[in-house]
C-alpha positions as CSV (number, residue, x, y, z in Angstrom):
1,X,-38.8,19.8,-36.6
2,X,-35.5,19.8,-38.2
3,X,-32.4,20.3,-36.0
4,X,-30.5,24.2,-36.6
5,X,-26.7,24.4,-36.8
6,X,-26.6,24.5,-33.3
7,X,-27.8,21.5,-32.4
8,X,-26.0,19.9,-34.9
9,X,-22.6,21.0,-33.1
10,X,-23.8,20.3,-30.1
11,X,-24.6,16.5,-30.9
12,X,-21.3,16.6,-32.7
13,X,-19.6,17.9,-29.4
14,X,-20.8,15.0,-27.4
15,X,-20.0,11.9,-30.3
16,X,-17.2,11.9,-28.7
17,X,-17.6,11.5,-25.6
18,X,-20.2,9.0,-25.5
19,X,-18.5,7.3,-28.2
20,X,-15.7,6.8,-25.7
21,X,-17.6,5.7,-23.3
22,X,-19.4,2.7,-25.2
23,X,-15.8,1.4,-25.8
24,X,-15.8,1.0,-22.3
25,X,-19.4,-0.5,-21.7
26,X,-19.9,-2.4,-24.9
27,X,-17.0,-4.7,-23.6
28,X,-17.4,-4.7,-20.1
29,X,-21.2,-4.9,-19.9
30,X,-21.8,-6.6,-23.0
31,X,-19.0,-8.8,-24.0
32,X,-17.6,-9.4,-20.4
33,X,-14.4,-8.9,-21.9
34,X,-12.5,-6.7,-18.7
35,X,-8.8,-6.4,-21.3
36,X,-10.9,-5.0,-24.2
37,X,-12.5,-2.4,-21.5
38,X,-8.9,-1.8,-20.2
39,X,-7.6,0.1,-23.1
40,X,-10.7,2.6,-22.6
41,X,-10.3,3.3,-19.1
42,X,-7.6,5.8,-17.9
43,X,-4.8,4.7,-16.4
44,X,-5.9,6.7,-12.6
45,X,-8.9,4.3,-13.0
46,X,-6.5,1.2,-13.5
47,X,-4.3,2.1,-10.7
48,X,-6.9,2.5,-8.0
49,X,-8.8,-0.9,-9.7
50,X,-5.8,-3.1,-8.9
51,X,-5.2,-1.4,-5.8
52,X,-8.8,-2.0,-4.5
53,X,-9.0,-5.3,-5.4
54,X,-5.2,-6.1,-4.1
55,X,-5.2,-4.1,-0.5
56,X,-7.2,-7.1,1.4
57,X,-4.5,-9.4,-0.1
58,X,-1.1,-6.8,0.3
59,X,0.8,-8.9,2.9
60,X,-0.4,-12.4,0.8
61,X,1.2,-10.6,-2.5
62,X,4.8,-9.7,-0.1
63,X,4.4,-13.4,1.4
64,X,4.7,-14.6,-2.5
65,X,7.4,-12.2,-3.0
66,X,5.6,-9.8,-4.9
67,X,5.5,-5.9,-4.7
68,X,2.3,-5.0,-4.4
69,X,3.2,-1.0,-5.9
70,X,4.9,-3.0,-8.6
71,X,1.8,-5.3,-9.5
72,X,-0.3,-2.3,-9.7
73,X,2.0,-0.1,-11.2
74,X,2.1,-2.9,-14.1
75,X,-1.9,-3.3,-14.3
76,X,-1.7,0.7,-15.6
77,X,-0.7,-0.8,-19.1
78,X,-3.1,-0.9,-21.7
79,X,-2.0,-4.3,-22.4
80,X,-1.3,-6.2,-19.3
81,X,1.3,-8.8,-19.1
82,X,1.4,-10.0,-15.1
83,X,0.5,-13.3,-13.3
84,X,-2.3,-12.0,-11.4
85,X,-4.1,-10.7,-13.8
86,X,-6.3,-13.2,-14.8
87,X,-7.4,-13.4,-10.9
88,X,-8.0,-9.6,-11.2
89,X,-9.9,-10.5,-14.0
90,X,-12.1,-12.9,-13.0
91,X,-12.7,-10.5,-9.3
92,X,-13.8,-7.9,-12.3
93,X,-15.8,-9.6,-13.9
94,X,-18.2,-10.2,-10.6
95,X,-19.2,-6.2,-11.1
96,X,-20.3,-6.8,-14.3
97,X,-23.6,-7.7,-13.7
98,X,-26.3,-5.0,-15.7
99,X,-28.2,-6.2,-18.4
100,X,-26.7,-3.7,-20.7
101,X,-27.4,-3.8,-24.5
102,X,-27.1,-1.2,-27.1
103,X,-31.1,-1.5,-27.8
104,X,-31.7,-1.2,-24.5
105,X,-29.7,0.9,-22.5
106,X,-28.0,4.5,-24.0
107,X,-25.8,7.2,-22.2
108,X,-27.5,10.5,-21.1
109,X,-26.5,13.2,-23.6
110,X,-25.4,17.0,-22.2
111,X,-22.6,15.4,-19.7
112,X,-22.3,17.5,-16.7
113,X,-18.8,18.5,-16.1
114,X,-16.8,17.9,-12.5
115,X,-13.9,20.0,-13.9
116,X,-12.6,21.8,-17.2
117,X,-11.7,18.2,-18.6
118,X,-13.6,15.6,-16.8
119,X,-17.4,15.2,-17.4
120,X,-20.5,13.2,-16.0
121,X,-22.3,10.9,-18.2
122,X,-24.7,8.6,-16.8
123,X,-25.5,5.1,-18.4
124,X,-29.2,4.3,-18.2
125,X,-32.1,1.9,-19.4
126,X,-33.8,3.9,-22.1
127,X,-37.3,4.3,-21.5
128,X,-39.5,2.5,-24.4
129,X,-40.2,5.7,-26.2
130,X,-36.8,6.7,-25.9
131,X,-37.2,10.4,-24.4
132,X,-36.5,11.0,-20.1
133,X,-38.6,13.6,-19.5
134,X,-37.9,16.4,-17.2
135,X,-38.3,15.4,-13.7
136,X,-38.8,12.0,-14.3
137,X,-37.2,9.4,-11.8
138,X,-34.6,7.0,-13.3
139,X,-31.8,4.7,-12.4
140,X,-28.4,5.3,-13.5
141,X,-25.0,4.3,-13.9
142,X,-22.7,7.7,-13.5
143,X,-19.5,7.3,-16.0
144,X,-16.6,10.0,-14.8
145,X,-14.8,10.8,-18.3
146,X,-11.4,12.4,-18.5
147,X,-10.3,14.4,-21.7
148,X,-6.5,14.2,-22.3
149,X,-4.9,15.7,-25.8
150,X,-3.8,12.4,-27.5
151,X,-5.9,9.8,-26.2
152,X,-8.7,11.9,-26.1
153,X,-11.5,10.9,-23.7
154,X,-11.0,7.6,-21.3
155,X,-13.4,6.3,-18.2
156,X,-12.2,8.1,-15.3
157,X,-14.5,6.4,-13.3
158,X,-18.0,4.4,-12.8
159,X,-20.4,3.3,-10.8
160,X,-19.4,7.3,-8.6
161,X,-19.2,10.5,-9.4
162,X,-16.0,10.8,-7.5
163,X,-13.2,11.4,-8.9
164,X,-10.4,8.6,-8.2
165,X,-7.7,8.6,-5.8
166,X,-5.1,6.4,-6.2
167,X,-3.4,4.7,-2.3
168,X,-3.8,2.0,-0.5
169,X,-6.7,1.6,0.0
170,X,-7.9,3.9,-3.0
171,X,-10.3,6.6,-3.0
172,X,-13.5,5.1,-5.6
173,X,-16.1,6.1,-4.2
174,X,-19.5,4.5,-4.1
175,X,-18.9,1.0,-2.9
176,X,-15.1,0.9,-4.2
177,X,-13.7,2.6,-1.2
């Protein structure tokens, strides 16, 4: 069966999207590469990241003479330059434990959206035939997307559906807080 115009604009409506979100997964998932992820995540996501994993160590960071609103306000960069980073990094890296490859794992088409500019997606094995069926049980990753006019669509979120809220601790969701 040969797709009709519509489908063709609808596929071509979510490239984008899931493009987007493989620039986050390939390099996370993948490469275990947490600064080549950074660039694809948006910069709520980054905030409430550093904060999460700096709120059990807040009074440690003002004991070193650190502010800890200015360490995370620094790790919203898409190219951080700070001391802790590489210890964020390495905490990061811990979460990035699914066996995720290209062949092997794909992200749900006909995203489910949470509001006019932020989407669902979900990241999940792909079955051996390729097709979920309707019904059918699965284990997924959700990926919260945000669509902003000139960077277009960056991870909001993973690993929840929730929307982020930045503070100390963070709203994540999930297990993030």
């Amino acid at each position: 069966m040969e797709p009709d115009d519509e489908d063709i604009a609808a596929y071509a409506a979510q490239h984008a999207i899931i493009s987007a979100a493989w620039k986050f997964v390939e390099p996370y998932w993948v490469d275990h590469d947490v600064r080549a992820a950074w660039v694809a995540t948006h910069p709520t996501l980054r905030l409430c990241w550093a904060q999460h994993w700096l709120t059990p160590m807040r009074a440690q960071a003002r004991a070193d003479g650190l502010s800890p609103d200015a360490v995370v306000e620094a790790f919203t960069a898409d190219e951080v330059d700070h001391p802790l980073w590489e210890p964020f990094e390495r905490a990061a890296l811990k979460g990035a434990t699914l066996p995720v490859t290209r062949e092997t794992w794909g992200i749900k088409a006909n995203p489910e959206y949470l509001a006019p500019d932020v989407a669902l997606l979900r990241l999940l094995p792909t079955p051996t035939d390729g097709v979920i069926r309707p019904g059918e049980q699965y284990m997924s990753v959700p990926l919260v997307m945000q669509y902003e006019d000139g960077p277009g669509w960056r991870l909001l979120n993973f690993a929840s559906e929730q929307i982020p809220e930045p503070g100390w601790p963070p709203r994540l969701g999930a297990d993030g807080g």
